[in-house]
C-alpha positions in Angstrom: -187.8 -99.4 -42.7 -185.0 -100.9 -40.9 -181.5 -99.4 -40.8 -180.0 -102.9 -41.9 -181.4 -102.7 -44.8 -180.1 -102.3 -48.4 -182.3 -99.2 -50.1 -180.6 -100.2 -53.5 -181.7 -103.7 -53.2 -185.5 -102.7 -52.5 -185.5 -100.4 -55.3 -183.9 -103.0 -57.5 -186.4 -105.4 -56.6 -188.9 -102.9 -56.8 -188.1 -101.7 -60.5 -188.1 -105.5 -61.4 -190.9 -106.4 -60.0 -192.9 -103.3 -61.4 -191.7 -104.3 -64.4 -192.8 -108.0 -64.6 -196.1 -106.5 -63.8 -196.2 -104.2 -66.8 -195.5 -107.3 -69.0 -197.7 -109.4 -67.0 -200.9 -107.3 -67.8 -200.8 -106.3 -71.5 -204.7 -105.1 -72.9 -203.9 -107.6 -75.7 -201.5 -110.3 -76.2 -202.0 -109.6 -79.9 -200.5 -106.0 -80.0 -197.6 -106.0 -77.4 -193.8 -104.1 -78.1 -191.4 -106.9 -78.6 -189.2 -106.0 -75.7 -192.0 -106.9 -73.6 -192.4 -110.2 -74.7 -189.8 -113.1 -73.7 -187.9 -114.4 -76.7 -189.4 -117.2 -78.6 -186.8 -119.5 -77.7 -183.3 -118.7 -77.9 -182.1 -115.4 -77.1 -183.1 -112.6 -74.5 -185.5 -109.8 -74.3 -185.3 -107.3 -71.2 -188.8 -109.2 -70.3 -186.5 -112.5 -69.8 -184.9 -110.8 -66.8 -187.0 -110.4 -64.7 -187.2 -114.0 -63.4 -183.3 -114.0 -63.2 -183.1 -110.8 -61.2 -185.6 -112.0 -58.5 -183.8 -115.2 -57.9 -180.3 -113.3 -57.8 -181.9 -110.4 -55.4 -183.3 -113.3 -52.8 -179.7 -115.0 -53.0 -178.3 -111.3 -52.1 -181.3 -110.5 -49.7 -180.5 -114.2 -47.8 -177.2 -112.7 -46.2 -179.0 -109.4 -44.4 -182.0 -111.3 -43.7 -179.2 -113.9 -41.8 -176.5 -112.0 -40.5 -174.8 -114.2 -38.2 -174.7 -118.0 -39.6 -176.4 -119.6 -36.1 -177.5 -123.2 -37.7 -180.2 -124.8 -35.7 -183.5 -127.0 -35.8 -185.4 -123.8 -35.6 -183.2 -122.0 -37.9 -183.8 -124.9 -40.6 -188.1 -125.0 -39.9 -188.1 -121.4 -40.4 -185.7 -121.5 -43.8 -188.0 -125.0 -44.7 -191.7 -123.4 -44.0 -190.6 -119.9 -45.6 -189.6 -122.2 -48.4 -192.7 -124.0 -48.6 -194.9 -121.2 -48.3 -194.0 -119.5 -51.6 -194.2 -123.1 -53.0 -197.8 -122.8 -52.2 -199.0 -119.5 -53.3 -197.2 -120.5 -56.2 -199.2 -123.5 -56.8 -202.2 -121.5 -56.1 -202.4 -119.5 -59.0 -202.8 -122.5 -61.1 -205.2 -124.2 -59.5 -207.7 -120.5 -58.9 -209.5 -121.2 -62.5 -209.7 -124.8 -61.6 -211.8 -124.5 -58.1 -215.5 -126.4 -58.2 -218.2 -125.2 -55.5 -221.2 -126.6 -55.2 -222.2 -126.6 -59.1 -221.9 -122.6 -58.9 -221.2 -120.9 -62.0 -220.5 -117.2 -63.4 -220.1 -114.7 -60.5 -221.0 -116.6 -57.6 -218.6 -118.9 -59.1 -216.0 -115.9 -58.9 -217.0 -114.7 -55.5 -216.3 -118.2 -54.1 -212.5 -118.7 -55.4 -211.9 -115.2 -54.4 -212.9 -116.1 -50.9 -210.9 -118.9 -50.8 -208.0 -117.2 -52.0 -208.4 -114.9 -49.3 -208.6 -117.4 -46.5 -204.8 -119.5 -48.5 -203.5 -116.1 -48.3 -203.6 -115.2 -45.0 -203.2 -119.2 -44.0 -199.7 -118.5 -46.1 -198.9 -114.9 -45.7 -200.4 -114.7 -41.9 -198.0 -113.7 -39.1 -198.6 -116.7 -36.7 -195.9 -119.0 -34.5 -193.3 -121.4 -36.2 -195.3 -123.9 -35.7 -198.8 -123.2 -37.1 -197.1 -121.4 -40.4 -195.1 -125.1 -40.8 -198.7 -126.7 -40.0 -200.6 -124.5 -42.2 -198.0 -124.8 -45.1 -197.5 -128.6 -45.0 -201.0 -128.8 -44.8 -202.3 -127.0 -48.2 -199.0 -128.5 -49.7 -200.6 -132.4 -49.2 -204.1 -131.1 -50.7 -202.8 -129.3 -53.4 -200.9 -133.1 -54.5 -204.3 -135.1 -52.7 -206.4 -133.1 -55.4 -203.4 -133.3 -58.1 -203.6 -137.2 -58.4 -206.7 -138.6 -56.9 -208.2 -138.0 -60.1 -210.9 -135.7 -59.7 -211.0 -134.4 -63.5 -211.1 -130.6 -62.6 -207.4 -131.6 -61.2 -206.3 -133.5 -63.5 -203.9 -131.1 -65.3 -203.4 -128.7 -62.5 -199.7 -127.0 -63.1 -197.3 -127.9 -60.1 -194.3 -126.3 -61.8 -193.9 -122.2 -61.8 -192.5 -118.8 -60.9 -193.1 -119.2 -57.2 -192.6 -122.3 -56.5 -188.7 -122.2 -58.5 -188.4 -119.0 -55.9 -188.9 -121.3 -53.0 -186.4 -123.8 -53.8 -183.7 -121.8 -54.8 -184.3 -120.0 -51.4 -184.4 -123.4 -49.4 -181.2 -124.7 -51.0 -179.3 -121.0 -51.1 -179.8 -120.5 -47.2 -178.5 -124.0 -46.6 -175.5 -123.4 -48.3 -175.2 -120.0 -47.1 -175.5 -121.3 -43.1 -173.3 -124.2 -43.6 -170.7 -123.8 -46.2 -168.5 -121.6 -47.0 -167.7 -119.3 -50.1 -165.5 -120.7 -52.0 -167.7 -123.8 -51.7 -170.4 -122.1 -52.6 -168.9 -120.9 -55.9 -167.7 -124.2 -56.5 -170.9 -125.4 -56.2 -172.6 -123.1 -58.6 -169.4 -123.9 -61.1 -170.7 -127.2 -60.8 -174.1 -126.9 -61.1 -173.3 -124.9 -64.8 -171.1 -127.2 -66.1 -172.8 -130.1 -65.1 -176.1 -128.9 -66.9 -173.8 -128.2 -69.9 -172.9 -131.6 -69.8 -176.1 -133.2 -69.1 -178.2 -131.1 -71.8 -175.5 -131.4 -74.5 -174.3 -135.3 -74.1 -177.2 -137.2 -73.2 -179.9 -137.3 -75.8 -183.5 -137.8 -74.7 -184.9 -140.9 -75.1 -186.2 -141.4 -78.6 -183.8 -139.3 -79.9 -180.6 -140.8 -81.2 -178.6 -137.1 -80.5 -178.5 -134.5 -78.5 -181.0 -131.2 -79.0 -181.9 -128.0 -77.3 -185.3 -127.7 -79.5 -188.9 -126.9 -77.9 -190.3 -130.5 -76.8 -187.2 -132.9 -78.1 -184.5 -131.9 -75.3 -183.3 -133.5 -72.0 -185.4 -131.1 -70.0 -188.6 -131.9 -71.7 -188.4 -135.6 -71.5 -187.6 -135.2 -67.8 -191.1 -133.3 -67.9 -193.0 -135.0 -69.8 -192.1 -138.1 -67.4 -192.1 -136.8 -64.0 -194.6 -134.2 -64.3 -197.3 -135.7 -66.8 -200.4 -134.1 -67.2 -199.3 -131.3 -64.8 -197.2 -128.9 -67.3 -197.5 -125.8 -68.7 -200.8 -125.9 -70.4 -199.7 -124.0 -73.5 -197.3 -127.2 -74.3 -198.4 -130.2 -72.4 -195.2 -131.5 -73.2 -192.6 -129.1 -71.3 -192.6 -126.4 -68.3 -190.9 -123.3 -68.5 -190.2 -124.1 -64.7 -189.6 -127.9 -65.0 -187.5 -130.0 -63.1 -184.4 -129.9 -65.1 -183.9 -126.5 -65.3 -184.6 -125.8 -62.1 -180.3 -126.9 -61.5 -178.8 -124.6 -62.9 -181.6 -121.3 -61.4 -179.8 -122.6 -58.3 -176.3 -121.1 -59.4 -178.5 -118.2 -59.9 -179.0 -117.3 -56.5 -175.6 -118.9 -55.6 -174.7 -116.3 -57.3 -176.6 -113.6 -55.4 -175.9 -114.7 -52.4 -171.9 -114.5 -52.8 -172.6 -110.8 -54.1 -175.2 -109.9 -51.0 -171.7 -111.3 -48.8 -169.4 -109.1 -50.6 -171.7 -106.2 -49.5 -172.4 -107.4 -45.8 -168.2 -107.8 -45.8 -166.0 -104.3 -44.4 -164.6 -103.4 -47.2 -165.2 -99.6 -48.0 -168.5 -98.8 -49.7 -166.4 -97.5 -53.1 -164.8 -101.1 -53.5 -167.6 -102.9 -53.1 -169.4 -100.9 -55.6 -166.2 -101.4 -58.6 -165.7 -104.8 -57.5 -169.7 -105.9 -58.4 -169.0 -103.7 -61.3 -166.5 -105.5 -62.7 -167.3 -108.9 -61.5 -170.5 -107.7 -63.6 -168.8 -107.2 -66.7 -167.0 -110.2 -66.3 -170.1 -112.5 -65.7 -172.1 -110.9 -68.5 -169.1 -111.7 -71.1 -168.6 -115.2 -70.0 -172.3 -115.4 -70.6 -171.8 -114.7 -74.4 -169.0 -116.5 -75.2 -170.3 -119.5 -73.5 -173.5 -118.4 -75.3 -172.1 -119.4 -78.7 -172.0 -123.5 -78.2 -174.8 -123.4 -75.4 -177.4 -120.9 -76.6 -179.0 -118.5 -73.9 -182.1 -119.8 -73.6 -184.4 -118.6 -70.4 -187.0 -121.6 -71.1 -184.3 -124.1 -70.6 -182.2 -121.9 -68.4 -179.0 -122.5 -69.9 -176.0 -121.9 -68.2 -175.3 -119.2 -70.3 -178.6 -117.7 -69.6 -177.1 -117.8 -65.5 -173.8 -116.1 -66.2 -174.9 -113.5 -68.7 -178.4 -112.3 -66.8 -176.5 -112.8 -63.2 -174.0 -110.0 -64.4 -176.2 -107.5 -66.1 -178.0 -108.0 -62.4 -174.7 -107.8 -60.5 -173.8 -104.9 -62.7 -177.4 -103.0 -62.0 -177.4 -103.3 -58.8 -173.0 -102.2 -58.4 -174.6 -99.0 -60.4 -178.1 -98.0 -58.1 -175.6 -98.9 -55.0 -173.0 -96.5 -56.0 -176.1 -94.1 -57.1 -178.5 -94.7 -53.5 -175.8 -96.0 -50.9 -173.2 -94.4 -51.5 -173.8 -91.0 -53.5 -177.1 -90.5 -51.2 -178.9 -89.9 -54.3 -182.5 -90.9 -53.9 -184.7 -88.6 -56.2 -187.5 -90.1 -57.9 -186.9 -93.5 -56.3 -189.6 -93.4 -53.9 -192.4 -95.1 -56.3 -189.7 -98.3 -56.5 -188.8 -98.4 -53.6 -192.8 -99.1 -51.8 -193.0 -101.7 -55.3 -189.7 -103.3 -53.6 -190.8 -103.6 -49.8 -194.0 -105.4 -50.4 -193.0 -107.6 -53.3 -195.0 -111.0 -52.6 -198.5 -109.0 -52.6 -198.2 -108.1 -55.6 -197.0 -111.2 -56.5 -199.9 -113.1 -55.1 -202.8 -110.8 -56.2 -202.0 -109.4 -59.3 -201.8 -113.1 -61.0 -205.6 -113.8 -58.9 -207.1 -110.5 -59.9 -207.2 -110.6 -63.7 -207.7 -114.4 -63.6 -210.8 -113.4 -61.8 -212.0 -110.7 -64.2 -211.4 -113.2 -67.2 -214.3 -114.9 -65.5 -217.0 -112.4 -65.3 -218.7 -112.3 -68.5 -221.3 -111.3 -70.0 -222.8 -109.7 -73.7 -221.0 -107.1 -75.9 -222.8 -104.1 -75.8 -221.9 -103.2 -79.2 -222.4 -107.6 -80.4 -224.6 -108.2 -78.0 -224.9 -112.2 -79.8 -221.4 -112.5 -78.0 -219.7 -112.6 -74.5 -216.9 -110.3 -73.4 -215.2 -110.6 -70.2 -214.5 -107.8 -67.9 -210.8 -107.9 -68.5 -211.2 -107.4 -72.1 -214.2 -104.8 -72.0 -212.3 -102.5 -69.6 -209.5 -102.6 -72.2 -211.8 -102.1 -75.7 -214.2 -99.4 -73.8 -211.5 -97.9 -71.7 -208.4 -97.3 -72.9 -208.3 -99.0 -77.1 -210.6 -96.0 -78.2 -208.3 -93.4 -77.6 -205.1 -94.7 -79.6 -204.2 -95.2 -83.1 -201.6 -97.4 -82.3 -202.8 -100.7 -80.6 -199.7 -101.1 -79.4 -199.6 -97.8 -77.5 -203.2 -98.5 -76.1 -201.9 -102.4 -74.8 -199.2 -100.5 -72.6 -201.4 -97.8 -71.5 -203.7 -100.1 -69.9 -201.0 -102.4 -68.3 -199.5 -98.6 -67.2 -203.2 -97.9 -65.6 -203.1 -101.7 -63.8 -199.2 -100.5 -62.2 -200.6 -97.1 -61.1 -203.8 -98.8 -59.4 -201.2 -100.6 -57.7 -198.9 -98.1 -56.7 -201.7 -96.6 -54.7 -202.6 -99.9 -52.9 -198.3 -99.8 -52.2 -198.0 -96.3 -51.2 -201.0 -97.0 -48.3 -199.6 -100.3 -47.3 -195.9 -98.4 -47.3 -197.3 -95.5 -45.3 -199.0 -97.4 -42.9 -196.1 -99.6 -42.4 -198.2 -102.9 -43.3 -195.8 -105.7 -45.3 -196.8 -108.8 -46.0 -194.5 -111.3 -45.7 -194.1 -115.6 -46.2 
């Protein structure tokens, strides 16, 4: 660990990234605890957060990983491949089921995508100079959109759109701004982008539609989709993204939003001002969220402007509280496990999507139907864990509980031997 570094921001983004694991890896979608499930459409679950807070912790995180504001061409490639490079492991999870070798099939199958993965991984994650990274990464970019539209049917409805690839461009368009403008610009900015998307969702209808509607499939948003991004959306709808186009604006505010709260906390003001002044900037944030909440519904699948303001301040307002707690109070106990989650974040992001994508795909009979298939995922969950609860529910979160403490052990030897993997 470096000394510039913010503990409280690690351990924030270790406790939310821990989290979206534990929601990621359920034993069964079936029997999951509401608050780990995102709200069905408007509204907001704790499970809705987490997407929010990783956006606003990179906007904070730009300003210590950029101290001094020197703009140059090799500032900008490293800002624009960094960028890039979460683009494409992003992408990269959606296209893992889709990869075709050879005519192989069942494990072999398996054993090829995972070698591939490992070679993108390192060709993305890999510590080489500026100028093989920006190769590399422009490089797997083309071929990901070569095999996208040249209409090789496996291809054909790969998802572009995602979690990742949102991350990235906030991050490209949030360092920009950070390097060349300043922040009162900045915050005018993300006032814009807010009321702009207000504007935008709730004047002009979609075409077809003779008014103006925030409904699944029938809003702005999803038209914007469905015509830009055909054939290469969200698979459950085929007819909107989660992490469309549209809604990508106002996620941009988002880390705006960060990054004027990671400046307050790089400025000299003491330690205790800081801390009240993200505290009550907080507060403020999270109840301009709900009133604005009552004619623009928060909504995380459309990322209303609402959504921005009230889940940027519960954000501001968590991290005002473990900074006071950590940074200033020295109080560390018990934060070790979060803090070697919040060091090595993009690991975990990369792998645990590719791991249990990879066990859905080994299969092979039931030993108790043996006329049916299970897959590896689901046996480990019905032989392993289900058996010992009553409560289905119970047994779902054991087993994604068992999936976090499997990684904590890969995190605590990466953390101990100092090894961080980085875009």
């Amino acid at each position: 660990m470096t000394k510039d570094r913010l503990i409280s921001l690690d351990i924030f983004r270790g406790l939310t990234i821990l989290l979206m694991t534990i929601v990621n890896n359920p034993g069964s979608w079936a029997t999951v605890y509401p608050p780990l499930l995102h709200s069905e459409w408007h509204g907001c679950t704790p499970t809705d957060l987490v997407f929010p807070f990783f956006i606003f912790i990179m906007g904070v995180a730009i300003s210590f990983a950029m101290p001094t504001k020197a703009y140059d061409n090799t500032t900008f490639n490293k800002i624009f491949t960094r960028s890039l490079r979460m683009v494409c492991l992003g992408i990269f999870f959606n296209f893992f089921g889709k990869i075709q070798l050879f005519g192989l099939e069942g494990i072999p199958l398996v054993f090829g995508r995972l070698v591939i993965t490992a070679i993108v991984g390192y060709a993305l994650m890999g510590n080489f100079n500026a100028k093989i990274k920006t190769y590399l990464a422009v490089s797997i970019f083309f071929i990901y959109l070569i095999l996208s539209y040249i209409g090789i049917e496996e291809y054909k409805i790969v998802r572009l759109p995602g979690v990742l690839q949102r991350i990235g461009i906030v991050y490209f368009i949030a360092s920009l701004l950070y390097l060349k403008t300043t922040q009162r610009t900045q915050l005018l900015i993300a006032i814009g982008l807010l009321l702009g998307y207000w504007a935008v969702m709730t004047l002009v209808p979609a075409l077809g539609f003779e008014i103006t509607n925030l409904e699944k499939g029938t809003n702005l948003a999803a038209w914007v989709d469905s015509i830009l991004l055909k054939g290469h959306m969200w698979e459950t709808t085929n007819t909107w993204d989660p992490e469309g186009i549209l809604s990508t604006i106002p996620s941009i505010a988002t880390g705006i939003i960060g990054l004027l709260i990671g400046q307050l906390l790089n400025n000299s003001v003491l330690k205790t001002e800081k801390a009240k002044k993200m505290f009550i900037i907080g507060i403020i944030l999270i109840v301009l969220g709900q009133i604005w909440n009552l004619v623009f519904p928060i909504n995380k699948a459309l990322w209303t402007s609402s959504f921005v303001l009230y889940t940027a301040g519960l954000a501001t307002l968590t991290l005002s509280i473990l900074y006071y707690c950590i940074d200033i109070a020295n109080y560390k106990k018990g934060t070790k496990l979060f803090l070697i989650w919040g060091v090595n974040p993009m690991i975990v992001f990369f792998l645990s999507e590719i791991i249990p994508q990879a066990m859905v795909m080994i299969s092979f009979p039931n030993p108790k139907t043996p006329t049916e298939n299970i897959n590896l995922l689901d046996y480990l969950y019905v032989a392993g864990v289900k058996p010992f609860f009553n409560n289905e529910m119970n047994a779902s979160l054991v087993f994604a509980l068992l999936y976090v403490g499997l990684w904590s052990i890969m995190l605590a030897y990466f953390y101990k031997k100092k090894m961080y993997f980085k875009v």
